[in-house]
VOGU-3710 file (C-alpha; in Angstrom, 3 decimals, decimal comma):
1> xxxxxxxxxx> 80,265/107,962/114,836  82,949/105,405/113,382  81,800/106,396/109,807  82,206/110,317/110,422  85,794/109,669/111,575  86,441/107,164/108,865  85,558/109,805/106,301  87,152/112,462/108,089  90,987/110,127/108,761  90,491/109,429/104,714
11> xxxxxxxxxx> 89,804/113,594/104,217  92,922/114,417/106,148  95,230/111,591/103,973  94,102/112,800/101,087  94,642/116,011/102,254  98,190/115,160/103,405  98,662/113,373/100,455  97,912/116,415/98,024  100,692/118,561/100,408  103,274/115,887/100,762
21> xxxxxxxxxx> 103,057/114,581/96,554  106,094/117,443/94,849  105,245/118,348/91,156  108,858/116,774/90,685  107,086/113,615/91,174  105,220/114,250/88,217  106,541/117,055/85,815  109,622/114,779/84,861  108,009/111,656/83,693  105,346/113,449/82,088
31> xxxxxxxxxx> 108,374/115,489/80,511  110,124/112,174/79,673  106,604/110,536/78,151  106,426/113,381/75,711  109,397/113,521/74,188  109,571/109,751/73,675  105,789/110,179/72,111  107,156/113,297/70,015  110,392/111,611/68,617  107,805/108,307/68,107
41> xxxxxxxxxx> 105,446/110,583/65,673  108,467/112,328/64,204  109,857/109,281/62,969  106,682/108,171/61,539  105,489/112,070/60,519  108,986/113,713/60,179  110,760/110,962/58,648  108,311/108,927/56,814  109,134/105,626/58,682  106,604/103,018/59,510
51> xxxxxxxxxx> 105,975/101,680/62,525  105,339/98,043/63,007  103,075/96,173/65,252  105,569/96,213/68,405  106,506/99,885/67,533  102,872/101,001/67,531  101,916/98,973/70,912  105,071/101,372/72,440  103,552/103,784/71,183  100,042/103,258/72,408
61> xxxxxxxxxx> 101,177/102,397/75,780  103,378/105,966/76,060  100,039/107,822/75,089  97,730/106,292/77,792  100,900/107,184/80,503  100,959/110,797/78,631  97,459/111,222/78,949  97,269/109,617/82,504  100,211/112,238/83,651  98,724/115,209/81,630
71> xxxxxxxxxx> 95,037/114,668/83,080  96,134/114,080/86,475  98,147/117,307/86,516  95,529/119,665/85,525  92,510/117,496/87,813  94,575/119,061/90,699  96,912/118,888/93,382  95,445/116,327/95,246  95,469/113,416/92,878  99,234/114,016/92,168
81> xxxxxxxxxx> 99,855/111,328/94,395  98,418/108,954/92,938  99,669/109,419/89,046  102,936/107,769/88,839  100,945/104,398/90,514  98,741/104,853/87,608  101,266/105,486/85,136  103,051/102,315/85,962  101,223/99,498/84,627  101,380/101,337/81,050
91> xxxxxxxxxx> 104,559/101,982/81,300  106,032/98,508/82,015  103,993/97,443/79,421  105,749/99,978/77,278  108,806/98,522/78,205  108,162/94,975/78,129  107,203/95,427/74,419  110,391/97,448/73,440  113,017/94,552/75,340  110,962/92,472/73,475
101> xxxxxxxxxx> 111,493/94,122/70,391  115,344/94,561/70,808  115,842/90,710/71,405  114,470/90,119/68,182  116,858/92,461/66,696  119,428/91,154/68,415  118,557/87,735/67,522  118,471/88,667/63,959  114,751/87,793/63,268  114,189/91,675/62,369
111> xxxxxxxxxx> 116,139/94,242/61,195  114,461/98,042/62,417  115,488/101,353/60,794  118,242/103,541/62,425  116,578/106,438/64,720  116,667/109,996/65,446  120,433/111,245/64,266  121,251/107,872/63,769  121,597/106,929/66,851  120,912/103,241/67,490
121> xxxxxxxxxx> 117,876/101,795/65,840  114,304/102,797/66,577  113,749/100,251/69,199  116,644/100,607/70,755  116,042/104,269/71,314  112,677/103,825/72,346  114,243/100,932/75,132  116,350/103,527/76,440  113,913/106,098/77,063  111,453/103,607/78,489
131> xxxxxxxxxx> 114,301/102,570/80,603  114,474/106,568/82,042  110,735/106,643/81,889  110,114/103,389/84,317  112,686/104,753/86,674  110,787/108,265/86,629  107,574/106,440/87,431  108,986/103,516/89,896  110,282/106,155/92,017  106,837/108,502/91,979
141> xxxxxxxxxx> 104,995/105,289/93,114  107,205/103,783/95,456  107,519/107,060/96,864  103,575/108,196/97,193  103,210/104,153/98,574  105,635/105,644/101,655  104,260/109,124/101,796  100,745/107,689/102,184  101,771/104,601/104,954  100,687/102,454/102,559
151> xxxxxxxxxx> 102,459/98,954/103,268  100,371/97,411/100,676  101,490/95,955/97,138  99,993/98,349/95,168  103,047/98,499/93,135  104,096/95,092/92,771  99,901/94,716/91,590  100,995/97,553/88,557  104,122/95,933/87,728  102,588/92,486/87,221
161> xxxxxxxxxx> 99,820/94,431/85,393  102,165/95,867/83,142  103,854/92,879/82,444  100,271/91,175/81,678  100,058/93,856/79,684  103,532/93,503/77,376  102,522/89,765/77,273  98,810/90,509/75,667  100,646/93,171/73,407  102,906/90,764/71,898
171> xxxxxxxxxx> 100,936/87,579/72,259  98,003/89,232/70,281  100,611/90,995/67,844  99,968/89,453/64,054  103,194/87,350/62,938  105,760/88,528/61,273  106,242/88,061/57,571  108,745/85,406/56,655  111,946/86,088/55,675  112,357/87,191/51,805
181> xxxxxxxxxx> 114,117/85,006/48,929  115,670/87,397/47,639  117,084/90,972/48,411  114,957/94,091/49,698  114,252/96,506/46,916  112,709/98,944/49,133  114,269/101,247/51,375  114,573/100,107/55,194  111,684/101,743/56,674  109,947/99,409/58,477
191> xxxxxxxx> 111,013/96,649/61,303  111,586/93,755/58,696  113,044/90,015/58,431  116,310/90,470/57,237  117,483/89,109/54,341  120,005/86,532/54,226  121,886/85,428/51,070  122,400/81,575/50,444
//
């Protein structure tokens, strides 16, 4: 008798669950994830740049929380809740990876190509979407965690997951290439050392 009402008090969460969990939970980030996947590809498709190690891991990362979104979305209603908790670990990776790409640049251990319109380099435009796409996916978590009672750490488990995850990326990433003798005769089209004159 315990183990019918067991099944039926998890039937009627995930039921609840599946009502209370808004698309706007989930339509933005996904949103978000696809245009920072589609301006990644452009400027490796559209405008013949190439991506480095750290650029590709971003990369890699915003296609597993792309798919995770875009699966989730059409598996039904009543996993909704549950996306942006799954989205998180990949995307703190993602983001891990990019500050850690952006302190090299600021450090001046690489120098990345500009972006789309010029705008800041590549890095640093893929940090600021990140940024928007953590936030998207914090708040979908946080707020399924309270929708479904859930007291647990669940999220803090995804964030350390992700950050286990940025830490792998980088730790595992090959080295970069020491900086060159003499000037770049090639165009700046890849994250490079820079060059610095004696």
């Amino acid at each position: 008798m315990t183990v019918s009402v067991g099944a039926k008090d998890d039937g009627d969460r995930s039921a609840a669950s599946a009502m209370a969990a808004p698309l706007s939970l989930v339509w933005p980030p996904l949103v978000v994830g696809l245009v920072a996947l589609a301006g990644s590809l452009w400027l490796s498709i559209g405008m013949g740049l190439k991506a480095c190690p750290l650029c590709f891991y971003q990369r890699t990362f915003v296609m597993g929380v792309v798919a995770t979104l875009g699966i989730g979305l059409l598996a039904g209603r009543r996993h909704w809740y549950v996306l942006n908790l799954l989205a998180l670990p990949l995307v703190v990776g993602a983001l891990g990876v990019a500050v850690f790409h952006v302190y090299l640049e600021i450090t001046g251990k690489l120098e990345c190509p500009p972006g789309l319109m010029g705008i800041g380099t590549a890095p640093q435009q893929s940090l600021a979407v990140l940024t928007v796409l953590v936030a998207l996916v914090a708040i979908g978590a946080v707020w399924s965690q309270r929708m479904e009672g859930s007291k647990g750490a669940v999220p803090g488990v995804a964030i350390a997951l992700g950050i286990l995850l940025a830490w792998a990326a980088i730790a595992s990433s090959p080295p970069m290439p020491s900086a060159p003798t003499k000037a770049y005769t090639t165009p700046l089209d890849i994250c490079r050392p820079p060059f610095r004159s004696p």
